[in-house]
C-alpha positions as CSV (number, residue, x, y, z in Angstrom):
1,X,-38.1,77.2,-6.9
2,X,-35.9,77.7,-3.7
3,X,-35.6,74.0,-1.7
4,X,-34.9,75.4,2.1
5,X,-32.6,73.0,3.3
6,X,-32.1,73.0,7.5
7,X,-28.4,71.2,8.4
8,X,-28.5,69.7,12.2
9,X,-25.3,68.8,14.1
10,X,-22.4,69.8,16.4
11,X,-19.3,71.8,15.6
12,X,-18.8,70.0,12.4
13,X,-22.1,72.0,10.9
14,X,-21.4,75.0,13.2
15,X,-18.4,75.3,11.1
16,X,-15.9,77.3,13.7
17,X,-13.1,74.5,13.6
18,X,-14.0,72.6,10.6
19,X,-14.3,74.0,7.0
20,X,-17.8,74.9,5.8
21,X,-19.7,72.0,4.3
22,X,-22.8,74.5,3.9
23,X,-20.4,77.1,2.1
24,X,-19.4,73.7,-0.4
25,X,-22.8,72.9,-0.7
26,X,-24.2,76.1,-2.0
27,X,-21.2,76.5,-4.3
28,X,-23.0,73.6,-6.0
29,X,-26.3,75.9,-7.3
30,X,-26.9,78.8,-8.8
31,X,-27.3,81.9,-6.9
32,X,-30.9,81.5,-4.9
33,X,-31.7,77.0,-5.8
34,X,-30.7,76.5,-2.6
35,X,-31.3,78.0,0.7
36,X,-29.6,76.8,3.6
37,X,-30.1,77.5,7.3
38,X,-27.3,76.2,10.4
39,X,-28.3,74.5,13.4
40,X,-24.8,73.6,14.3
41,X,-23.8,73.8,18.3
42,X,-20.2,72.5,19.3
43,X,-19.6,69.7,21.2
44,X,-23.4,68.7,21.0
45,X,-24.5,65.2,21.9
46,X,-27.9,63.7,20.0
47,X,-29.7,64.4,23.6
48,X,-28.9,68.5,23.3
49,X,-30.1,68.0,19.4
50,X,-33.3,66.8,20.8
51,X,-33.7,69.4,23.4
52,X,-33.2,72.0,21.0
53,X,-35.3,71.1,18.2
54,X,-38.3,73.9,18.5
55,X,-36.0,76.3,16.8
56,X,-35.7,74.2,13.8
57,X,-40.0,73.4,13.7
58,X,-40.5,76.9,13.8
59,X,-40.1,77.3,10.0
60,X,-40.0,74.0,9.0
61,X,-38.3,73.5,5.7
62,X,-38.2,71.2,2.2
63,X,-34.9,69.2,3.6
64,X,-33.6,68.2,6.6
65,X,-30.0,67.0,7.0
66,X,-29.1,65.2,10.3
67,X,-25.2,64.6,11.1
68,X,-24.8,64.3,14.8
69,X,-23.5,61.1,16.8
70,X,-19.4,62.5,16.6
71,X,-19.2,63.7,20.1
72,X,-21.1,60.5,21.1
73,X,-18.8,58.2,19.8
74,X,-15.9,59.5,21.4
75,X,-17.6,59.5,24.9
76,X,-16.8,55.5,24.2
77,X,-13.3,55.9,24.2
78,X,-10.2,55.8,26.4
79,X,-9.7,59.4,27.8
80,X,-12.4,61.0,27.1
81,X,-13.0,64.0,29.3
82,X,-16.5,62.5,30.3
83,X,-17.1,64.6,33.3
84,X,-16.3,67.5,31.9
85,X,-18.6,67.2,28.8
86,X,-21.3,66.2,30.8
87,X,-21.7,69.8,32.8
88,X,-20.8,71.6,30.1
89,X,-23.6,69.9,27.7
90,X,-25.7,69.5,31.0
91,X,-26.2,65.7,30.1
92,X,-28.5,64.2,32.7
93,X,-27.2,60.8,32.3
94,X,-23.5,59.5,30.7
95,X,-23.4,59.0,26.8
96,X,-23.4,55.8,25.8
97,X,-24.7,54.2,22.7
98,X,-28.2,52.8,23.7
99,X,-29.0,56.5,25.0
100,X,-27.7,57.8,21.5
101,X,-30.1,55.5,19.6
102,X,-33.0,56.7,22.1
103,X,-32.0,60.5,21.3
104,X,-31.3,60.0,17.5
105,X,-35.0,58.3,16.9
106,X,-36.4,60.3,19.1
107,X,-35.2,63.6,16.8
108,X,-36.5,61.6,13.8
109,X,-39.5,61.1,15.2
110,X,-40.4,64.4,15.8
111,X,-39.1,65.9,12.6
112,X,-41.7,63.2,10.8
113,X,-44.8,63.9,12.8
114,X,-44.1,67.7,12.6
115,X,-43.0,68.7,9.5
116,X,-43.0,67.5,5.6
117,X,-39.7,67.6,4.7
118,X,-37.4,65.3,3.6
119,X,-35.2,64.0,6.1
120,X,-32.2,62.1,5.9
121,X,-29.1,61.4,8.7
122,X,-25.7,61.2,7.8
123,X,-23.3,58.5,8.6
124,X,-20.5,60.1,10.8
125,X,-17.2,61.3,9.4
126,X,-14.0,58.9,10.7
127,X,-12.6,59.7,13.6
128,X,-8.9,59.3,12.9
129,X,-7.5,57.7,10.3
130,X,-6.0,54.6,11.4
131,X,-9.0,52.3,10.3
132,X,-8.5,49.4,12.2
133,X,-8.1,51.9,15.7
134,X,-10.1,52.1,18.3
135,X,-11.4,56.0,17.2
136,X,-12.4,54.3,13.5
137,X,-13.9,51.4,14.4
138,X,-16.5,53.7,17.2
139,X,-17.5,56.0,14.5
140,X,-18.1,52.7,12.2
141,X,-19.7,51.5,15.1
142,X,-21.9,54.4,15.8
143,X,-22.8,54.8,11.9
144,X,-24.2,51.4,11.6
145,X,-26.8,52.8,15.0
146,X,-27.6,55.8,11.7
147,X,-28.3,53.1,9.2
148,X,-30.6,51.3,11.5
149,X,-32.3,54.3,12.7
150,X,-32.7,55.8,9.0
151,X,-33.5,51.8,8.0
152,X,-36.3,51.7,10.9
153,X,-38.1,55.2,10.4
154,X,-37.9,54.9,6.4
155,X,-35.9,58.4,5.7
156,X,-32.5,59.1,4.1
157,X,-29.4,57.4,4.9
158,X,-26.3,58.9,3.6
159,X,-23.3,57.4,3.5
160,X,-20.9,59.7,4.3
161,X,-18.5,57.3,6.4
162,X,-18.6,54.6,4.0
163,X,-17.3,57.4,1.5
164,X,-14.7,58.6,3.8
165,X,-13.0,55.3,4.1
166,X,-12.7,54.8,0.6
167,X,-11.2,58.3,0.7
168,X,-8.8,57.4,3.2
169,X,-7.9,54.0,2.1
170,X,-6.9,55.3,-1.3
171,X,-5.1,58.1,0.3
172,X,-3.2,55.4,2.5
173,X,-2.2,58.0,4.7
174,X,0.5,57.7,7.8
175,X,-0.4,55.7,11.1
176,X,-0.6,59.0,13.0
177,X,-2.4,57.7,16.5
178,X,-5.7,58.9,17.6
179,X,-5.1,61.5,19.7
180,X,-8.5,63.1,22.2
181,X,-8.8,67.0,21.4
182,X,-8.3,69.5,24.3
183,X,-9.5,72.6,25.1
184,X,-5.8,73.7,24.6
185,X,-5.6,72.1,21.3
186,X,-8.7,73.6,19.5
187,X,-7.5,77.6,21.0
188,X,-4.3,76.4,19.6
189,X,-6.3,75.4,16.1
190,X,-7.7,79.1,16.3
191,X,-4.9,80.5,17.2
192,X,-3.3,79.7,14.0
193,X,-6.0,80.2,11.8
194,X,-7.3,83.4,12.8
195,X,-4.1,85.4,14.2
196,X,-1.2,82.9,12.7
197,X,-3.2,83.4,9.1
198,X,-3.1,79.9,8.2
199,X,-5.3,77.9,6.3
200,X,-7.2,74.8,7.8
201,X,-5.7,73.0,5.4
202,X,-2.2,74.0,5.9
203,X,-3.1,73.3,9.6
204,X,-3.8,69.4,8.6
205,X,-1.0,69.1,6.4
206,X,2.0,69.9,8.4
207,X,-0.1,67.5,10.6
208,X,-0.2,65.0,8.2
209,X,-3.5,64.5,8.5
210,X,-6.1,63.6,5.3
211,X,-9.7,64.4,6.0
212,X,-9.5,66.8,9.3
213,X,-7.4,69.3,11.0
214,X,-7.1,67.4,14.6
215,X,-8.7,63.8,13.6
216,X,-11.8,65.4,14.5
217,X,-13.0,68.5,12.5
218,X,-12.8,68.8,8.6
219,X,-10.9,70.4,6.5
220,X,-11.5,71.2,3.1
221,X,-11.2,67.5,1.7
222,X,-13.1,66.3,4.8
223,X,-15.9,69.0,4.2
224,X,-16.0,68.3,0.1
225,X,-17.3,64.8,0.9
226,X,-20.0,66.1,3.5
227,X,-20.9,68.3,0.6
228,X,-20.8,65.5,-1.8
229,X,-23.1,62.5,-0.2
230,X,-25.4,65.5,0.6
231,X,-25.7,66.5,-3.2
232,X,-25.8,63.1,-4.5
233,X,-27.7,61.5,-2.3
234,X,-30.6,64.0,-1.9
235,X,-30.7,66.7,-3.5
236,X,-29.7,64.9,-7.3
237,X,-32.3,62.4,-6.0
238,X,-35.0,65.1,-4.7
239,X,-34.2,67.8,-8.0
């Protein structure tokens, strides 16, 4: 039997910047187990997840994977283009974390009383990789709202944060600072990838980064833990 399996999120599920954790994931299963459907839109908050969720109840399916909150989190911090994300994600109000709590249950909330599928939210992946920096400690901060919110409403809670810092902490990788992503910088991301020919991971080495490609989006060892909580928290659990 085929389990449908929807993946919500922002540009880390949309998969344009970031290598494919839906590609890693089906690599798991044989050839028709698994059936997986994007809902991915960059640079989405948890209030645009919530606005868009009709397309998703349409058809609802067996599993439903939540990993949204990233773009949230680093709305909190220090140079944050605020006013610029806010008209392009026509926010109505400025993110902040007790309007992300709001959204996120709402979502969850919605996906229980309209649909019978399995639901579970993901912890977020670390921004950065200087633990103890300010970029580290927001996405910790905001994946404890996740627990809380998965805790509350009695569906999934994968840890896929928790799993990145062990990552990361046994990588002890350099002190490269948090840096905000630009417009410029993710063109310039593209740029290399699709005309330069290089690999996302090639992009994050000669970056020195671990996980991502610009502290933000995944590369492939970022995306192989995505892939990994997912599998062995509920679909192992769930088979």
């Amino acid at each position: 039997m085929t389990t449908r399996i929807a993946c919500l999120g922002d540009s880390l599920t949309r998969a344009q910047f970031s290598v494919d954790y839906l590609d890693l994931l089906a690599r798991r299963h044989p050839p028709g187990d698994v059936q997986l459907a994007r809902f991915g839109a960059n640079g989405d908050f948890a209030y645009n997840l919530l606005q868009r969720l009709d397309t998703v109840l349409t058809n609802p399916p067996d599993v439903i994977t939540v990993l949204i909150g990233t773009n949230d989190a680093r709305a909190s911090l220090p140079g944050y283009p605020l006013q610029q994300a806010m008209k392009r994600k026509q926010l109505p109000d400025p993110p902040s974390a007790g309007w992300f709590q709001q959204c996120l249950q709402a979502v969850v909330a919605r996906l229980r009383a309209e649909t019978d599928a399995t639901i579970a939210l993901l912890s977020l992946p670390v921004l950065g990789q200087q633990l103890d920096g300010a970029a580290a400690q927001a996405s910790q901060a905001y994946s404890r709202m996740i627990a809380e919110i998965a805790a509350t409403n009695k569906v999934a809670y994968l840890p896929l944060h928790e799993r990145q810092i062990e990552e990361l902490r046994q990588a002890d990788p350099p002190p490269i600072p948090y840096r905000e992503v630009s417009p410029a910088a993710v063109v310039g991301v593209l740029v290399q990838h699709a005309v330069l020919r290089r690999s996302l991971d090639t992009i994050s080495r000669r970056r020195g980064l671990v996980l991502t490609t610009d502290h933000i989006h995944q590369n492939s060892r970022g995306a192989t833990l995505v892939a990994e909580v997912i599998e062995a928290g509920l679909l192992t659990r769930s088979a």
